[in-house]
C-alpha positions as CSV (number, residue, x, y, z in Angstrom):
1,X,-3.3,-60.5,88.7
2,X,-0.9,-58.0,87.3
3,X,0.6,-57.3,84.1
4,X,3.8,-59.6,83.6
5,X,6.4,-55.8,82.4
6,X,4.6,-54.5,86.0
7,X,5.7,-57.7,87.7
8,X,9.2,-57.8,86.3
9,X,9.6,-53.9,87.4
10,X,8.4,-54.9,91.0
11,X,10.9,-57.6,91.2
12,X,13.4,-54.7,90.2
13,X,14.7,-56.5,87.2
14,X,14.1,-53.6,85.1
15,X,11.4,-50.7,83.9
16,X,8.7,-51.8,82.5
17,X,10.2,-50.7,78.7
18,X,13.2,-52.7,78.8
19,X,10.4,-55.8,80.3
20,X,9.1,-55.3,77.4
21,X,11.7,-55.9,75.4
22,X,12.2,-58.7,77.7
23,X,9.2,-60.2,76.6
24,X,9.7,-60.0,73.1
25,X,13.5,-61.6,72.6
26,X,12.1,-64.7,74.3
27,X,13.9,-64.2,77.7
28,X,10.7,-64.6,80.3
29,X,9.2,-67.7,80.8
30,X,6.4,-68.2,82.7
31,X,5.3,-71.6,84.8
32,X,8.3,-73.2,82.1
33,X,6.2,-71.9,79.0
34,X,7.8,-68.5,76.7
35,X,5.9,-65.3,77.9
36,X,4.0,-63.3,75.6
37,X,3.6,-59.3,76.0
38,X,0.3,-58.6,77.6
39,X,0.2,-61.8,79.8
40,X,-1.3,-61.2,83.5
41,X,0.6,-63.4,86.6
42,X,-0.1,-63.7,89.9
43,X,2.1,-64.0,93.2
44,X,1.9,-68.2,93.0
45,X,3.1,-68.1,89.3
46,X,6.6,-69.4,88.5
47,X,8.4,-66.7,86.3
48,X,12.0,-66.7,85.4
49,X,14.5,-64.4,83.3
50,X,16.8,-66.3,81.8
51,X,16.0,-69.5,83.7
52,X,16.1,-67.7,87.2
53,X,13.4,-67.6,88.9
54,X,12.7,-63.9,90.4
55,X,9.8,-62.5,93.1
56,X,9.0,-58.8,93.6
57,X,10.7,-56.8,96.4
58,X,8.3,-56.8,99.7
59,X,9.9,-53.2,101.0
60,X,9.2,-50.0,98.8
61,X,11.9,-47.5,99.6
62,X,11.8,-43.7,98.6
63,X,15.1,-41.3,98.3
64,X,15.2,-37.7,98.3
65,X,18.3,-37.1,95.9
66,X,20.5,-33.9,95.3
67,X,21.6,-34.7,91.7
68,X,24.8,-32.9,91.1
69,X,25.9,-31.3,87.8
70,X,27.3,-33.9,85.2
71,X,24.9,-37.2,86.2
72,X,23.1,-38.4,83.7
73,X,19.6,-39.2,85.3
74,X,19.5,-43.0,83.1
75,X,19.9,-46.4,84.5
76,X,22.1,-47.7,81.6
77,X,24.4,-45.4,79.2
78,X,27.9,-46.0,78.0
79,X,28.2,-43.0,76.5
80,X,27.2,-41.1,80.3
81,X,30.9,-39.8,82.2
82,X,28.4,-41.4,85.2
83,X,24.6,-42.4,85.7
84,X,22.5,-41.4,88.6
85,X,22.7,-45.0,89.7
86,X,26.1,-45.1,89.8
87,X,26.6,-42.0,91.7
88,X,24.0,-43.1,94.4
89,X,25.4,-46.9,94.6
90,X,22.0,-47.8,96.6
91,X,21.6,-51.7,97.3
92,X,18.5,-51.9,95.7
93,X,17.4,-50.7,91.9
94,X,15.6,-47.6,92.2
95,X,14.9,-45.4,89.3
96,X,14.0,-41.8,89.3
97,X,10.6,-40.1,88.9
98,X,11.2,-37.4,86.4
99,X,14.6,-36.3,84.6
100,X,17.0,-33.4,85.4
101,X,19.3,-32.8,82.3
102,X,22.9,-33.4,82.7
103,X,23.7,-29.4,82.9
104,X,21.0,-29.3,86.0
105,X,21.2,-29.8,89.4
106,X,19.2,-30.4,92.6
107,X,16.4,-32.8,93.8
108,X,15.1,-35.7,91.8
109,X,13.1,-39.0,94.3
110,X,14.2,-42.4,93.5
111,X,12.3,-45.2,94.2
112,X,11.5,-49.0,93.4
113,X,7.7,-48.7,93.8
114,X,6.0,-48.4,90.1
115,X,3.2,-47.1,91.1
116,X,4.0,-44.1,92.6
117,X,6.6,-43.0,89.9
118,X,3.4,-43.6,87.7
119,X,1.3,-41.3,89.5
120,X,4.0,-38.8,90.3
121,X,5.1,-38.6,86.3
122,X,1.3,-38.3,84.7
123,X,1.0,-35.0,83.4
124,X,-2.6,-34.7,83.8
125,X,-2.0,-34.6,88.1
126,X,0.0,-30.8,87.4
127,X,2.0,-31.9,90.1
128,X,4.3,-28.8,91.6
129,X,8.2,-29.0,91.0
130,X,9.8,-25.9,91.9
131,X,13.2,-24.4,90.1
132,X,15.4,-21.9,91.2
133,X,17.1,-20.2,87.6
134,X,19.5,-18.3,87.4
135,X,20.1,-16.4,83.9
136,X,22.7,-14.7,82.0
137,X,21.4,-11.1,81.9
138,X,19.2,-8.8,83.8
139,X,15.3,-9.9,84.5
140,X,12.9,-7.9,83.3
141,X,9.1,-7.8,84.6
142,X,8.0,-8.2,81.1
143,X,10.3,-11.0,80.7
144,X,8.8,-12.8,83.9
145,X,5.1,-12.2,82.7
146,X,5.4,-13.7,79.6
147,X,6.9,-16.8,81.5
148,X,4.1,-16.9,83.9
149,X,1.3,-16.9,81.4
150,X,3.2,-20.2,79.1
151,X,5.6,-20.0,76.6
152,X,4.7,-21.6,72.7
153,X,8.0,-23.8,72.1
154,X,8.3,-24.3,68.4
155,X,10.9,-27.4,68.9
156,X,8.3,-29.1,70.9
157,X,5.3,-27.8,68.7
158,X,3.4,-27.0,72.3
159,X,2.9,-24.6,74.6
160,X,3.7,-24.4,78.2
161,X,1.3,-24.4,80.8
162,X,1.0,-21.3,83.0
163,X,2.8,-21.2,85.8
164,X,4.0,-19.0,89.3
165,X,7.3,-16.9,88.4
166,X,8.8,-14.9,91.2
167,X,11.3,-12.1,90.8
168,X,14.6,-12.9,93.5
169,X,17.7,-10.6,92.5
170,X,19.1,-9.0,89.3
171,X,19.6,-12.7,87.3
172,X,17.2,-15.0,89.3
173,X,13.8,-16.1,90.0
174,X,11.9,-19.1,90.8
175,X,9.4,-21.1,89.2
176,X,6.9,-23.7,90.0
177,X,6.0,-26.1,87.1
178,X,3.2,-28.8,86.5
179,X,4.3,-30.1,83.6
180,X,8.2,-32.0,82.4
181,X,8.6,-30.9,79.0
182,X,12.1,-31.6,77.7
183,X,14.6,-28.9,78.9
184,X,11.4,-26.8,79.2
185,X,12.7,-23.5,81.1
186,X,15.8,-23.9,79.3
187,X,14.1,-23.4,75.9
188,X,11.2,-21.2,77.3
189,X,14.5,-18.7,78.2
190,X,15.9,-18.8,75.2
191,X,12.4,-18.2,73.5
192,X,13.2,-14.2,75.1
193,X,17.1,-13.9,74.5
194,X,17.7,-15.5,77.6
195,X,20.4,-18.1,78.7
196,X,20.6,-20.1,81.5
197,X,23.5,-20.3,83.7
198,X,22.4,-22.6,86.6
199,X,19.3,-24.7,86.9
200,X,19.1,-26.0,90.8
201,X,15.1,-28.1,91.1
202,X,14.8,-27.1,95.0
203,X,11.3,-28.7,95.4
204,X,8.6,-31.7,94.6
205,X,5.5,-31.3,95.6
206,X,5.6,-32.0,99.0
207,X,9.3,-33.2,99.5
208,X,12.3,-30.3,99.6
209,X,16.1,-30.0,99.0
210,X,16.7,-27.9,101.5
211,X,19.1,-30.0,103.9
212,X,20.9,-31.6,101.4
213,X,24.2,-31.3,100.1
214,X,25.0,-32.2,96.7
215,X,25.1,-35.9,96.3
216,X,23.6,-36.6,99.1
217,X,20.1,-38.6,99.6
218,X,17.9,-39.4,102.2
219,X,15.3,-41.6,103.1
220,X,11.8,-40.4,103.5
221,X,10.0,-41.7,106.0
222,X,6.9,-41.0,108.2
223,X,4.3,-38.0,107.9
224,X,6.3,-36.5,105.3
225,X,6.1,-40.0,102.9
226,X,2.2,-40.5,104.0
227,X,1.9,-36.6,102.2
228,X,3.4,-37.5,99.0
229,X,1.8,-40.8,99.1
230,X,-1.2,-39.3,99.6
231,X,-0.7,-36.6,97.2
232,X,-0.6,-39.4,94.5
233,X,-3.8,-40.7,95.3
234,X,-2.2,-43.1,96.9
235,X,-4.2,-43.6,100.2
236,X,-1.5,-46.6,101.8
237,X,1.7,-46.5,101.9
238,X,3.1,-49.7,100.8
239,X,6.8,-49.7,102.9
């Protein structure tokens, strides 16, 4: 059995929110009767959105993504110059597994399996996503230090988690996160004076940029898939 919002994502209708919402304006039925949020199916159940019937997708796919500068990373916004699923155009609804503002570049994984953007978004995993900042004026060491050992953001009324900073040239440094705050190193910057001028995500956790051009994805595959699969607690890999 498996919770109907879960089912409806699976079937790549939409995420589990807007199934939801779904649910609630009266649009699923299941076996002919009105859905009600909370409701558990199973594979030999007749459910329908909108009167047609719909059945998950059997083959999981997972992109490696090099987001360029001015895509929104959401599925559905008129307000967005372009989404990220308009600029990838893949045959099959993906949605991404943690955001990258609009000002931001570099990799972001898409994917229509639920589960792993589940495990690969709880905060409690510290997964690693690596950043490559560059910054308006000159790093200092003390500037970096404070960085490393977490930053209290007032806006967000938390602070940051500690985390690996390393020094590259006059204006940049990398940094490895375990945590997705909103526009976290852009506020932890400006927390010291600093502003940032280019914001490239160059690795997560297992699966790296580097190969890419922007706007280009891939599809991962093989020993490199079983790793992130695997990293998620995820023992089989269901494509």
């Amino acid at each position: 059995m498996t919770r109907l919002n879960k089912y409806l994502a699976e079937c790549g209708i939409c995420s589990r929110r807007n199934a939801d919402k779904l649910i609630a304006q009266g649009s699923v039925t299941v076996n002919g009767n009105k859905a009600v949020s909370g409701m558990q199916v199973c594979t030999s159940d007749c459910v329908e959105v909108n009167g047609k019937r719909i059945q998950p997708v059997s083959a999981k796919v997972v992109l490696a993504y090099y987001k360029p500068v001015g895509i929104t990373c959401t599925e559905k916004d008129r307000h967005a110059e372009k989404t990220i699923v308009e600029a990838i155009n893949y045959p099959v609804r993906l949605t991404y597994a943690g955001r990258l503002d609009k000002e931001s570049e570099g990799l972001i994984l898409m994917t229509n399996d639920g589960t792993l953007i589940q495990q690969m978004m709880k905060g409690a995993n510290h997964h690693e996503k690596e950043y490559l900042v560059k910054v308006d004026k000159e790093i200092t060491k003390e500037f970096l230090d404070k960085l490393s050992r977490g930053v209290y953001l007032k806006e967000l009324h938390e602070t940051t988690r500690p985390c690996s900073v390393e020094y590259i040239g006059k204006y940049t440094f990398k940094m490895i996160l375990t945590q997705g705050l909103n526009r976290q190193i852009r506020r932890m910057c400006a927390c010291f004076g600093y502003g940032v001028r280019s914001l490239t995500r160059i690795r997560v956790m297992n699966i790296e940029l580097a190969g890419l051009k922007c706007g280009e994805y891939r599809e991962l595959s093989g020993e490199e898939l079983s790793k992130l699969y695997c990293a998620c607690g995820m023992s089989k890999v269901t494509v």
